[in-house]
C-alpha positions in Angstrom: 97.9 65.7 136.5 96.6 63.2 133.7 98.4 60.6 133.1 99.2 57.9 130.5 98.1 54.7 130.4 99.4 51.5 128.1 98.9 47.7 128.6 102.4 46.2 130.2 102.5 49.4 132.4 102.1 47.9 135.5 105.1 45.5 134.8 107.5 48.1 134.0 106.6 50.8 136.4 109.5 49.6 139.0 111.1 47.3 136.3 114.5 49.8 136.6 115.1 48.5 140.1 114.9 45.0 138.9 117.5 44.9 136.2 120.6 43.6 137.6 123.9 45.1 138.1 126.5 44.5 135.7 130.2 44.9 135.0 131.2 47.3 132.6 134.8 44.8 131.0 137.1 47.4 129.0 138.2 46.2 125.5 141.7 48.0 125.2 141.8 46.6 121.8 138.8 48.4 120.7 139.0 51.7 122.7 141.4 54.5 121.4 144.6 55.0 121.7 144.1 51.1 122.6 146.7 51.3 125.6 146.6 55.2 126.8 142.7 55.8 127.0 141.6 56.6 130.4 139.3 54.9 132.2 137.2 58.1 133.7 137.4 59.9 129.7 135.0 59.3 127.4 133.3 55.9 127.1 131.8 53.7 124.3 129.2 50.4 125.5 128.5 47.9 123.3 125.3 46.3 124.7 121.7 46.5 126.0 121.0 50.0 127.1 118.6 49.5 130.1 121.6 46.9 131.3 124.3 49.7 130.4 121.9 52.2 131.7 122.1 50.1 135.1 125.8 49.5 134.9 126.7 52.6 135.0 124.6 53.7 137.8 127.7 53.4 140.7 129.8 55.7 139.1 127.9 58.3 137.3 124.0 58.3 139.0 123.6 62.3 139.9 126.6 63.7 137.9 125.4 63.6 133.6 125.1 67.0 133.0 123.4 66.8 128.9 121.8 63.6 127.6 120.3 63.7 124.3 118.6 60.3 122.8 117.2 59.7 119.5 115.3 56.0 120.0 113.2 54.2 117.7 110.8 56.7 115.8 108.3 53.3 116.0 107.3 54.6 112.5 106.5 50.9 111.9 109.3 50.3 109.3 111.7 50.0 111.8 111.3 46.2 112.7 112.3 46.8 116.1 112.2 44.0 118.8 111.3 44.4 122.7 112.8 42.3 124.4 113.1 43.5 127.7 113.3 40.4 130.1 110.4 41.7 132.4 109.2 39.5 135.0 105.8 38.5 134.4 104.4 35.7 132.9 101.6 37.8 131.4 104.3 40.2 129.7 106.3 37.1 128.8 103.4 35.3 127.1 102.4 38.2 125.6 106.0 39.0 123.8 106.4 35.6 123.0 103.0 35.9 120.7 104.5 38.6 118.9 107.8 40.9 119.9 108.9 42.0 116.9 107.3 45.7 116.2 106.0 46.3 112.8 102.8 48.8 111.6 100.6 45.2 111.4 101.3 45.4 115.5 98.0 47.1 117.1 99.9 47.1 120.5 103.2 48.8 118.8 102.5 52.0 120.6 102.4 49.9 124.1 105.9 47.9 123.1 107.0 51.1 122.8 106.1 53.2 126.0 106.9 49.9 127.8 110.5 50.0 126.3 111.0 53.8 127.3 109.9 54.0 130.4 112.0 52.2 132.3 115.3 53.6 130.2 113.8 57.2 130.7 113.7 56.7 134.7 117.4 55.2 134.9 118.1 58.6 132.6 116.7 60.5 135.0 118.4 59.2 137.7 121.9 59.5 136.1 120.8 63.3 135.7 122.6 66.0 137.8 120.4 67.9 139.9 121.1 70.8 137.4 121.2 68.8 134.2 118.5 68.3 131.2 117.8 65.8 128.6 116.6 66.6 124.6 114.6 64.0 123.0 114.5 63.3 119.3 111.1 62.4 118.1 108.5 62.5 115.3 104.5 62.6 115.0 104.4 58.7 115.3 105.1 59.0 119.1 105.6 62.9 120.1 102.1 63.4 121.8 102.5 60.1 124.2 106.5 61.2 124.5 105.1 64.0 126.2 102.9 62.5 128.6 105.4 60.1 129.5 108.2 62.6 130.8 105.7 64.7 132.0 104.8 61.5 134.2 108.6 60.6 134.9 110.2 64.3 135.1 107.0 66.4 136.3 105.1 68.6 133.6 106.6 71.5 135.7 110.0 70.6 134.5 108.8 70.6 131.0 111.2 73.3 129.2 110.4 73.3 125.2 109.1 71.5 122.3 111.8 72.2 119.6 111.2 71.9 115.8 114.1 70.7 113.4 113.9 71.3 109.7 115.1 68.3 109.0 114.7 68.6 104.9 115.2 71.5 102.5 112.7 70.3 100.1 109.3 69.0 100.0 108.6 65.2 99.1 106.1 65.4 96.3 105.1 62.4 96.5 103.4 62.8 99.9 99.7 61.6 100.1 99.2 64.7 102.3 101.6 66.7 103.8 105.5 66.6 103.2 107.0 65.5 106.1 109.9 68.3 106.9 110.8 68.7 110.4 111.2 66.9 113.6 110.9 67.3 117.4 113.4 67.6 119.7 111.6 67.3 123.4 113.3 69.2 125.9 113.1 68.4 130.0 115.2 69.6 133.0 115.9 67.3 136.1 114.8 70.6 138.2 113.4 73.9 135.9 112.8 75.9 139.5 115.5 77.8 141.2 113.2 78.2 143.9 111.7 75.2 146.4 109.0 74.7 148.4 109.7 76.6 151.0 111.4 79.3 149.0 114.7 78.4 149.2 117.1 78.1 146.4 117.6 75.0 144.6 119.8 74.0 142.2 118.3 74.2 138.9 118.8 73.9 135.2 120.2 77.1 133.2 120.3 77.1 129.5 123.5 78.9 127.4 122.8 81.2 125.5 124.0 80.9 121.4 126.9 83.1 120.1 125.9 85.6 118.6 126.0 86.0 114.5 127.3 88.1 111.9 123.7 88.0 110.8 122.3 89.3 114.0 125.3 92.1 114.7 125.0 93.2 111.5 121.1 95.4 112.7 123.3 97.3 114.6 124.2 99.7 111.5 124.5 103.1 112.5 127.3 104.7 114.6 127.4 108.3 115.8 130.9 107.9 116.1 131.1 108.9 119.7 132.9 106.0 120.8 129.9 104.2 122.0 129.4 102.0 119.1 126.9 100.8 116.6 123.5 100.9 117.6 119.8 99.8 116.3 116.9 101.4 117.1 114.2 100.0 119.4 110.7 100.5 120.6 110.4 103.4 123.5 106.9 102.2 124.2 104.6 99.4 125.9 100.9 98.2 126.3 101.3 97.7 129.9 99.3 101.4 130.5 100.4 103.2 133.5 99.2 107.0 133.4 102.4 108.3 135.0 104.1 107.3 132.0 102.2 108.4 129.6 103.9 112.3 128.5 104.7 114.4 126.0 108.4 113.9 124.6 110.3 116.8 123.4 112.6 116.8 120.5 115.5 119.4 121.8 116.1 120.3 118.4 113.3 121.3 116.9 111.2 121.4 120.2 108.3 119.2 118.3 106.2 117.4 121.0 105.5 113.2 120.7 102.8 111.5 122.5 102.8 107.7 123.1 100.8 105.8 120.3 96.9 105.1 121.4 96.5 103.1 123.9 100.4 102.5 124.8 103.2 104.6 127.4 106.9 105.1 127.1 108.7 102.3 129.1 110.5 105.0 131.7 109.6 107.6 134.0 109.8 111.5 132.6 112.9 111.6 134.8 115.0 108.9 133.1 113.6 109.7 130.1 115.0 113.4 130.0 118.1 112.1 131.3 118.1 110.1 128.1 117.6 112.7 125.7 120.3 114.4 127.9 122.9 111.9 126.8 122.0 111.4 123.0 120.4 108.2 124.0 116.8 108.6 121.7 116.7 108.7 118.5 113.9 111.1 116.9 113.3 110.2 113.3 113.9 113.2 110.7 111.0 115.0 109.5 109.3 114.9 112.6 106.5 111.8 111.0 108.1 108.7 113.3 107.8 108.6 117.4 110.8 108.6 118.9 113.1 105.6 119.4 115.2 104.2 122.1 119.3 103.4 120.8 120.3 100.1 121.4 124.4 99.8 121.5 126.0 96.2 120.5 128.3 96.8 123.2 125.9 96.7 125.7 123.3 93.8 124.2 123.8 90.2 126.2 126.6 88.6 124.6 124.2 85.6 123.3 121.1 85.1 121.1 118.6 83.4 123.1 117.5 80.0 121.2 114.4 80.1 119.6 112.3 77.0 119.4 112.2 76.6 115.6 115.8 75.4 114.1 115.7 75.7 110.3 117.9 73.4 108.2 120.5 76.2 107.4 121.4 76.8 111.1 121.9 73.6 112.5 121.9 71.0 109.2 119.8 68.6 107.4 119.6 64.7 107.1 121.0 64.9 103.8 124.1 66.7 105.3 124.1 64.2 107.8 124.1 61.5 105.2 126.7 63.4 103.3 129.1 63.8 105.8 129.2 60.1 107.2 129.9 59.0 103.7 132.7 61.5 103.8 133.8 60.1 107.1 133.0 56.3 105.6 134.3 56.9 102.1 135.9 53.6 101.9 131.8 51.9 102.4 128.9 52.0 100.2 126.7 52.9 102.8 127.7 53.0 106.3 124.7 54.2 108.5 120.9 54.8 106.9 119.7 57.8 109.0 123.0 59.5 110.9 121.6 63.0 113.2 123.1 66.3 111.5 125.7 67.2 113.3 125.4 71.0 113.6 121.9 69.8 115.7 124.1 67.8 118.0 126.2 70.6 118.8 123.4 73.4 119.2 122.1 70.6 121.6 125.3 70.4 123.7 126.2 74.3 123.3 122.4 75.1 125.1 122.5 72.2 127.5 125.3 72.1 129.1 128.9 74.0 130.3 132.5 73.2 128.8 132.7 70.5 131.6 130.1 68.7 131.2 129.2 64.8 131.2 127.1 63.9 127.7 125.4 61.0 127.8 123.8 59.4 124.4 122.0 55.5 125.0 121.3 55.4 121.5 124.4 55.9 119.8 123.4 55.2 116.4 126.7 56.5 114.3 128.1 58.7 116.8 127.6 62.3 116.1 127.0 63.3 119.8 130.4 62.1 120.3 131.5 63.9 117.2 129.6 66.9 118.0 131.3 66.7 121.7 134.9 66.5 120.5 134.5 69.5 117.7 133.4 72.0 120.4 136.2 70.8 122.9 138.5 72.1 120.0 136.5 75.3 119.3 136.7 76.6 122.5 139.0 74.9 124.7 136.2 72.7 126.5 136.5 69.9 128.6 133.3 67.8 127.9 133.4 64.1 128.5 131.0 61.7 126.2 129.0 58.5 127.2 127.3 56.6 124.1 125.8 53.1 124.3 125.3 51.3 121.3 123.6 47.8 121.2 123.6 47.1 117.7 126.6 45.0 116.6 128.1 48.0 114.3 128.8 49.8 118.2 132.3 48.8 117.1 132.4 48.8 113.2 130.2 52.3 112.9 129.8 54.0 116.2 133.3 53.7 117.4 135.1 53.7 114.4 133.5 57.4 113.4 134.8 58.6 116.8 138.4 56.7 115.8 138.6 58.7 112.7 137.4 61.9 113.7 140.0 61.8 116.8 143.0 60.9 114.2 141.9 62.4 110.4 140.8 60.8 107.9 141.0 60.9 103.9 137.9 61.9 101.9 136.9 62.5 98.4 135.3 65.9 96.7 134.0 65.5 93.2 135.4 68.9 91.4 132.7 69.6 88.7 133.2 71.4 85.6 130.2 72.3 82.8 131.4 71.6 79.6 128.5 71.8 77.8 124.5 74.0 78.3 122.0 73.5 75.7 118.6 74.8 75.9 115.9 72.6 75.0 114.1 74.0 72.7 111.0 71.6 70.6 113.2 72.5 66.9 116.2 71.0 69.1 114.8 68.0 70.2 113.4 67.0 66.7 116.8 67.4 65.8 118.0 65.0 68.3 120.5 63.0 66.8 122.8 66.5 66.0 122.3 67.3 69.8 123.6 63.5 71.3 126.3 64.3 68.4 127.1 67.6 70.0 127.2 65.6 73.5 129.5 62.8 71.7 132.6 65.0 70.4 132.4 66.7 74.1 132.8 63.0 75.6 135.6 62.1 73.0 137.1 65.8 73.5 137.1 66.0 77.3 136.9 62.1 78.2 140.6 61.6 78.9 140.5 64.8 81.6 138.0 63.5 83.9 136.6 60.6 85.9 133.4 60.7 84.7 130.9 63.0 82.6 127.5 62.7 83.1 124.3 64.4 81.3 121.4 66.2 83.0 118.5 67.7 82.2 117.3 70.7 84.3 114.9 73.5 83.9 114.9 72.8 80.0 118.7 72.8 79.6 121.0 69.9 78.5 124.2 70.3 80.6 126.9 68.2 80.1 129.4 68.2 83.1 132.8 66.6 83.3 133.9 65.0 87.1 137.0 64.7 88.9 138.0 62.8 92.0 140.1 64.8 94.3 141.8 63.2 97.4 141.6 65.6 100.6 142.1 65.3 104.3 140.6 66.4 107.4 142.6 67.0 110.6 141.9 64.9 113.4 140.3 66.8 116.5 141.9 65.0 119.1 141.0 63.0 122.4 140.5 59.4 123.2 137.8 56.8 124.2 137.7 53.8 126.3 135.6 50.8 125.0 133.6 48.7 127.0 131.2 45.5 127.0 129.0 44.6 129.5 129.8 41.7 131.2 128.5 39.3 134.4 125.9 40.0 136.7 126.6 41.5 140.1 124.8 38.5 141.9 125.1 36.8 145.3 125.4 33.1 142.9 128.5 34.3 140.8 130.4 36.1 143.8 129.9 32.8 145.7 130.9 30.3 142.9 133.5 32.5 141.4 131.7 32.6 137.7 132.1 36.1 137.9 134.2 37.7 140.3 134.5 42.1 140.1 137.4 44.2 140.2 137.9 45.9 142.9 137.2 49.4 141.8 133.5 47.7 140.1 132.9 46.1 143.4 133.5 49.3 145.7 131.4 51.3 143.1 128.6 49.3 143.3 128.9 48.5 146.7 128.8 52.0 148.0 125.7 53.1 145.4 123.7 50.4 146.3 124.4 51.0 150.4 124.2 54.9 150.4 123.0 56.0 147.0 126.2 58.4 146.7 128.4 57.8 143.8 132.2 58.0 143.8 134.0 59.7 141.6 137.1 58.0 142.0 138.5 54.8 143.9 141.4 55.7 146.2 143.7 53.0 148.3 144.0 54.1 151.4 145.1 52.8 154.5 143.0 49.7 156.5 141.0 49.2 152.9 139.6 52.3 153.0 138.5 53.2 149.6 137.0 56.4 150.0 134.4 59.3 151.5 131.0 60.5 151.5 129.7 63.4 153.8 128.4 60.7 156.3 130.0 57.7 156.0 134.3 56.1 155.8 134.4 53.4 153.4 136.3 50.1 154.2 136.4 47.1 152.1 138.2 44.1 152.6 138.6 42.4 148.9 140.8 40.5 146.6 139.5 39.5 143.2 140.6 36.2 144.4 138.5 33.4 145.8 141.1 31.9 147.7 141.4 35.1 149.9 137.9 35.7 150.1 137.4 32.2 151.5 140.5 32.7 154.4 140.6 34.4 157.5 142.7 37.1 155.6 139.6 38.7 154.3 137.8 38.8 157.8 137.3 42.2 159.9 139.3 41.5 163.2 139.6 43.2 166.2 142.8 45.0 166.2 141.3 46.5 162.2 138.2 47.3 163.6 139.7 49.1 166.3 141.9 51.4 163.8 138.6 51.6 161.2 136.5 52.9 164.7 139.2 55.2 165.7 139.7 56.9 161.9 135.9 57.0 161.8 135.6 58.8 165.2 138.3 61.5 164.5 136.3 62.0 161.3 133.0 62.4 163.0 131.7 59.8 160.8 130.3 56.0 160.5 132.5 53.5 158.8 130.8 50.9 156.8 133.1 48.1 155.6 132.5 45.3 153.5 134.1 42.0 154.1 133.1 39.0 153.4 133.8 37.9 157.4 133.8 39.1 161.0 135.6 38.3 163.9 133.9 41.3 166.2 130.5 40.9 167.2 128.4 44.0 165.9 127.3 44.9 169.0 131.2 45.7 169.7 131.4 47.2 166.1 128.6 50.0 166.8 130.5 50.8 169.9 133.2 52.1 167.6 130.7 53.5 165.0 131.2 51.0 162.4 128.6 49.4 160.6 129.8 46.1 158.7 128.1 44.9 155.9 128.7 41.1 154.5 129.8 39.9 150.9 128.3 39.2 149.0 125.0 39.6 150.8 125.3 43.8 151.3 124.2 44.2 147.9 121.5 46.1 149.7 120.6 49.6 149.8 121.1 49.9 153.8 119.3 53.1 154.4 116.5 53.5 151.9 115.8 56.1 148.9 
């Protein structure tokens, strides 16, 4: 497989496993309702997103079901910075000569792959075995977008390249082509049902789309025999096979129809007749049409499989989008530059993934995956959690406070418009213009009282005069809640020791058992002996107190009368215990008597067993 080459690469290849661990510290001021929001609902970061990326590895890695991103375009304009701290002096001496990303940058395009590649393998990694991620993108970086997931996911597991209509009218100022869709790059974590060996893997299904009124509306005729409306459809195929290539007979008028040249019916004369038999062809009158096969609604897949081109009146444009977060935002000038439509957002999350799902978004921009996630929960009764990570400082202002205000209501204003005035333009009334601003004039004085504003257009030849009035409205809140988080320390040997930093316990068993065993837990339960939890293979055990006064006393040791209830729990199991402790009183050779493997803090911030 070919594959893509950019100056830095060899200093990011593995740079994912370098980033450190960090805590994730919830703001209960911030998140929403600030007391009652739980801590395994949705979740907003405010911070780096290759750190959050990392942080979030011990409790989510394998179980994101739908992520969608929508990263720097690198169109040039964007003034982006990279500033991932990679460890290399070459990298380092080349970002210090210039990390800001502008057009003027010939190595913009490297900056770029070298920021993405790393986030897109810690993305792939939090992916569920069955899960799939959609990538906004334009021409500025599609084609090497490609290459790069086809690198990171496999080119197998490539699913589609989508188009968005992004605008409903062409820019005619464009030096060459208006500019009027987008991509959105599609990729599932496993496309194949089937493995190797032929046996069945767990694989990425898409959803199909409701269906329309548009599309149930070809099924027009009804024989009212209780089967329905029904369309017509094609009886025939190119595939040639001579068997099925007969004579059809009409039963009514006994006319004969052949197959067109070159083609065959689609059935056997059997199934055909039996058919015919039930008043399952149609034959056309007057004999001039082949016969055709009735399709009945009733029995048609209860979806519209998505096409790959998404025009601006099915899923939205970026002026909508614009629209509709000043609507949100009506108390702001201008709250967000270039927001996502929102009806693309939820065809996204209605294809990706089921009514449970995890959605993950690691550039969060205004929030309309969150938006998007929360209107379909109240369409149809869904469960879907969101994940977004902002690391721009509106996270909280803009990100958050959208998802705030869609959760609760929030006021808007309409503008009610009302022509008072059309004039067309004709050359006798423009040399006659000081009668027609006096016509415009007595409708201001007439009607200025009545309305906010009136403003004067000119549009296909016509003067139109129109008077404006601000209404007040509200929209009902869709419900739901958020918890907010920063990233905080490092997960290092230096802070555990010195107590600069020191984890929860819930952070510190998360990461702890990720980093030992590559399974993540789904939840943190006290149990009895500092057990904390379960995978297939292993009992979990860890001796901890936030505190360095206990972790410094024999309190926090593994004994011998504990590691004698720990091997005897782990035995009736059928399973190794691993417990963490920051001492040991048992020697280990006693320990793996009793099937126990102990692991030291802070020094088992290891993965034990390999990938």
């Amino acid at each position: 497989m070919p594959t893509l080459d950019f100056k830095g690469k060899q200093f990011v290849y593995a740079h994912q496993l370098s980033v450190p661990y960090r805590t994730l510290e919830m703001d209960r001021k911030k998140s929403f309702p600030a007391k009652d929001a739980p801590e395994e609902g949705n979740l907003i970061i405010h911070g780096d997103n290759l750190h959050a990326l990392k942080a979030l590895m011990p409790r989510y890695a394998g179980r994101v079901n739908c992520i969608y991103i929508d990263p720097p375009y690198n169109t040039g304009n964007e003034g982006w910075v990279y500033n991932d701290n990679v460890n290399s002096d070459l990298m380092k001496r080349w970002l210090k000569e210039n990390g800001e990303v502008d057009r003027e940058d010939p190595e913009r395009h490297d900056k770029w792959l070298c920021m993405m590649w790393p986030r897109l393998q810690l993305l792939r990694e939090l992916l569920a075995e069955d899960g799939v991620i959609f990538i906004s993108i334009d021409d500025n970086e599609q084609h090497r977008l490609r290459l790069l997931v086809d690198e990171i996911f496999g080119e197998e597991n490539f699913v589609a390249n989508i188009i968005w209509q992004k605008k409903y009218s062409p820019a005619n100022d464009a030096e060459y082509f208006s500019d009027n869709h987008d991509f959105v790059v599609c990729y599932a974590k496993n496309k194949s049902k089937n493995g190797d060996n032929g046996e069945k893997t767990t694989a990425w299904e898409r959803n199909l789309l409701p269906r329309t009124a548009k599309a149930d509306k070809l099924y027009k005729y009804d024989d009212q025999d209780g089967r329905g409306p029904w369309q017509s459809g094609d009886l025939s195929v190119k595939t040639y096979s001579p068997e099925y290539d007969y004579p059809i007979v009409n039963p009514s008028t006994g006319k004969e129809y052949n197959p067109p040249e070159g083609r065959c019916w689609i059935t056997s004369r059997e199934q055909m007749q039996v058919w015919i038999d039930g008043n399952r062809i149609f034959f056309p009158p007057g004999g001039k049409s082949v016969p055709r096969m009735k399709r009945y609604l009733k029995e048609v897949q209860q979806g519209i499989v998505p096409l790959t081109i998404w025009t601006y009146d099915e899923v939205g444009h970026t002026d909508g989008a614009r629209k509709l977060i000043k609507e949100i935002f009506s108390d702001r000038q201008k709250p967000f530059d270039n927001p996502k439509a929102f009806g693309l957002l939820q065809r996204i999350i209605s294809i990706g993934a089921n009514k449970d799902a995890i959605i993950l978004d690691s550039f969060a921009g205004s929030g309309t995956t969150a938006h998007a996630v929360l209107a379909l929960n109240q369409q149809d009764g869904g469960n879907r959690k969101f994940i977004l990570v902002e690391c721009e400082d509106y996270a909280d202002s803009i990100t958050a406070e959208r998802v705030r205000r869609i959760i609760s209501g929030y006021k808007y204003t309409t503008v009610e418009k009302t022509e008072l005035m059309s004039e067309n333009l004709t050359w006798a009334k423009i040399k006659k213009a000081t009668g027609l601003t006096g016509q415009v004039e007595e409708v201001e004085d007439l009607y200025g009282n009545e309305y906010d504003r009136i403003k004067k257009t000119v549009k296909d030849s016509k003067l139109i005069v129109t008077g404006e009035k601000d209404t007040s409205e509200q929209a009902n809140g869709l419900g739901g809640s958020f918890t907010y988080y920063t990233l905080g320390e490092e997960l290092n040997i230096e802070n555990l020791i010195t107590g600069k930093s020191i984890p929860d316990y819930d952070a510190l068993a998360r990461h702890v058992t990720y980093t030992a065993t590559g399974v993540t837990l789904e939840k943190i339960k006290s149990g009895k002996d500092y057990l904390f939890g379960e995978t297939e293979d292993y009992c979990l055990y860890m001796i901890y107190r936030p505190d360095l006064t206990f972790l410094r006393s024999a309190e926090s040791a593994l004994t011998l009368d504990l590691a004698g209830r720990i091997g005897k729990t782990a035995q009736q199991k059928n399973k190794t215990a691993l417990v963490f402790a920051p001492w040991k009183f048992v020697s280990q050779k006693d320990l793996s008597k009793q099937k126990i493997t102990f692991c030291q803090l802070p020094y088992a911030i290891h993965r034990l067993f390999g990938d």
